[in-house]
C-alpha positions in Angstrom: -81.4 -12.9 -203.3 -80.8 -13.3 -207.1 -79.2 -10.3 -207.6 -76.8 -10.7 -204.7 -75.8 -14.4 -205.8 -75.6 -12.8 -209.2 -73.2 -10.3 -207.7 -71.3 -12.4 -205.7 -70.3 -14.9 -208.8 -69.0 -11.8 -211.1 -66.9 -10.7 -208.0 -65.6 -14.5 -207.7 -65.2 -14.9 -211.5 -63.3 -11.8 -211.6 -61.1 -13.2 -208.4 -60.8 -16.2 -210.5 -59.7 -14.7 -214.0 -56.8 -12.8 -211.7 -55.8 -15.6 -209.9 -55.2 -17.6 -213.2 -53.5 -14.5 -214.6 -51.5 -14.5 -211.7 -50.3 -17.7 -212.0 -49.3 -17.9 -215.7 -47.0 -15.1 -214.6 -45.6 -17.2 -211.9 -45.1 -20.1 -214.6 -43.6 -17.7 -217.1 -41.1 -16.3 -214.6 -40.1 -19.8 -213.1 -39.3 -21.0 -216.9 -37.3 -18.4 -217.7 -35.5 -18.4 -214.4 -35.3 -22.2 -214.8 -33.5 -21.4 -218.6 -31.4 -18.8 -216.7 -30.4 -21.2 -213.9 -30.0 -24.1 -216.7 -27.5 -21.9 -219.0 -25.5 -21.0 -216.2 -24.7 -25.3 -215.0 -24.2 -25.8 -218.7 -21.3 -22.8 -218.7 -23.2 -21.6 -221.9 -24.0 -17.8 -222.4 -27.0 -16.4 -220.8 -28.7 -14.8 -224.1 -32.2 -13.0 -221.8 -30.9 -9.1 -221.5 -33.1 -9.3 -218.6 -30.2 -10.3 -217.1 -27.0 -8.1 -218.3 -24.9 -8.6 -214.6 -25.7 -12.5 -214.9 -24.8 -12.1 -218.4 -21.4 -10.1 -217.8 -20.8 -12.5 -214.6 -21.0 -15.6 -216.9 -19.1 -14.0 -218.9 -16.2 -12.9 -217.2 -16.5 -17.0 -215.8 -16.1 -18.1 -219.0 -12.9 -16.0 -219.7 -11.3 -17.3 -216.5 -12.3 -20.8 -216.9 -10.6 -20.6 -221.0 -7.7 -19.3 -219.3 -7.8 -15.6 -220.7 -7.3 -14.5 -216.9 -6.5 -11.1 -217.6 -9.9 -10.1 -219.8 -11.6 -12.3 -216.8 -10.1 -9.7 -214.2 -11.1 -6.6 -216.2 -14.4 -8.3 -216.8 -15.2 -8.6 -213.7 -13.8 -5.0 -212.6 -16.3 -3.6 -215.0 -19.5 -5.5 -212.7 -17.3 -3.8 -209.6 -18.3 -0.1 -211.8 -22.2 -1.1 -211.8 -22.7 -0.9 -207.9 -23.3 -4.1 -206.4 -24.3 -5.3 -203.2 -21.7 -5.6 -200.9 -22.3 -9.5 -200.8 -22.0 -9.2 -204.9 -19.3 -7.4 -204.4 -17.5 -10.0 -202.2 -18.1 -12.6 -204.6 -16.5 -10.5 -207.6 -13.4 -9.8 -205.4 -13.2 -13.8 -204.8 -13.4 -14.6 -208.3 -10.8 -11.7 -208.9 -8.6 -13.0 -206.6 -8.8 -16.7 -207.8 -8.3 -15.7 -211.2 -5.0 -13.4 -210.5 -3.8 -16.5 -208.2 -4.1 -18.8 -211.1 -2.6 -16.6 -213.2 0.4 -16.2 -210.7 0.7 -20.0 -210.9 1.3 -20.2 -214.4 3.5 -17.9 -214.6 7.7 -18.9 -214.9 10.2 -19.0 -212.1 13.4 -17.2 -213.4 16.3 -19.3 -213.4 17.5 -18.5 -210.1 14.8 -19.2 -208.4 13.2 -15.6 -207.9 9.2 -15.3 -208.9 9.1 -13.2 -212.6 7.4 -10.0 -212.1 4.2 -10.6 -213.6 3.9 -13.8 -210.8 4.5 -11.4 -208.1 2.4 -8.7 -209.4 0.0 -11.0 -209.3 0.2 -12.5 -206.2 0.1 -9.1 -204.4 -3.0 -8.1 -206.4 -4.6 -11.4 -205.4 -4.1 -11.0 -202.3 -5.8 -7.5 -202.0 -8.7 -8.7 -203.8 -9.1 -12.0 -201.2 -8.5 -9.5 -198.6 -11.5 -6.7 -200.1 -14.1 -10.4 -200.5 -13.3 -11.2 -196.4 -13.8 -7.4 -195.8 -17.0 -7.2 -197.6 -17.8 -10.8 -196.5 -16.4 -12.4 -193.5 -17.6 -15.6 -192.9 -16.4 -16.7 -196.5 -14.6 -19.6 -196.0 -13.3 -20.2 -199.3 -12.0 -17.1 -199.6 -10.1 -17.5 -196.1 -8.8 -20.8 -197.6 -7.5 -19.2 -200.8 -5.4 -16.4 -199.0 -4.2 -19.1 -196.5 -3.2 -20.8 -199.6 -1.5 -17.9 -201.5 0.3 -16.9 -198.4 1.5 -20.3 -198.2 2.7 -20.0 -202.0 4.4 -16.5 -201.6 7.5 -16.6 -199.4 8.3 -14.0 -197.1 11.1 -12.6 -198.9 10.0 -12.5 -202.4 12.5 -10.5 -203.4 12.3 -8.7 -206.9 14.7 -10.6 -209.3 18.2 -8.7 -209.9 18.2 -5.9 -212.4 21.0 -6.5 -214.8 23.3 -3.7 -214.2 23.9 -1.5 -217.1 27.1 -2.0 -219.0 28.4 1.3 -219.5 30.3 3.0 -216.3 29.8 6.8 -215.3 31.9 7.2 -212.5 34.1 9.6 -214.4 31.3 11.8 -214.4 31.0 14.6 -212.3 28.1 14.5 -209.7 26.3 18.3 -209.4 25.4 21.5 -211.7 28.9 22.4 -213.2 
């Protein structure tokens, strides 16, 4: 009877030396998720390379929210090249989108009227991107708002703005091989 209740406390020592093990895993994880999760509501840098698409993600945030919009968009095409999920995926798209709409905002209506041609390109791009995020994520419904709201900002007609005509004339020349 000795023996077995000697055997039976090694087996429940041992159970209890991997159980504590166990949890100061658990506690290491949680804080470094927790300093993860912390950096990220603080718009600071995540610095763990445990995390390089958080990392890249924040990054390509951080571009967008300093206004560099264009570096944001590439950015954030670059986590599009390391094969997300397709709900990743439709959240890189959204940010994509929002980004090339701000940046159509800010850009300069020519004097008469007419959207320059970066606006427009932008615009159209945004548009695709808003379009890929409800694609690869229907039920986003901030992502149905934003292309309500850029269709809303793009008219119909946007029209390309008049090309200045060139100065010189050639109708003297002849059309054809001579």
């Amino acid at each position: 009877m000795v023996k077995t209740l000697h055997k039976s406390n090694i087996v429940f020592a041992l159970l209890l030396i991997i159980g504590l093990i166990g949890s100061a895993y658990e506690i290491y994880q949680y804080n470094k998720i927790l300093k993860v999760n912390q950096a990220i509501r603080s718009d600071q840098q995540i610095s763990d390379v445990a995390y390089p698409y958080l990392q890249k993600f924040a990054a390509a945030y951080a571009q967008g929210k300093k206004g560099d919009y264009k570096h944001a968009v590439q950015t954030y095409g670059q986590l599009l090249d390391t094969s997300p999920s397709p709900a990743e995926q439709a959240k890189i798209q959204y940010n994509i989108g929002n980004n090339l709409f701000t940046f159509g905002l800010i850009r300069r209506i020519n004097d008469d009227g007419t959207l320059q041609d970066e606006a427009r390109y932008a615009y159209s791009q945004a548009k695709i991107a808003y379009e890929q995020s409800l694609r690869l994520s229907p039920q986003s419904l901030p992502a149905k708002f934003n292309l309500s709201l850029l269709n809303s900002v793009m008219f119909n007609n946007m029209k390309a703005a008049p090309k200045e005509q060139s100065t010189m004339e050639l109708s003297n020349l002849p059309i054809g091989l001579p």
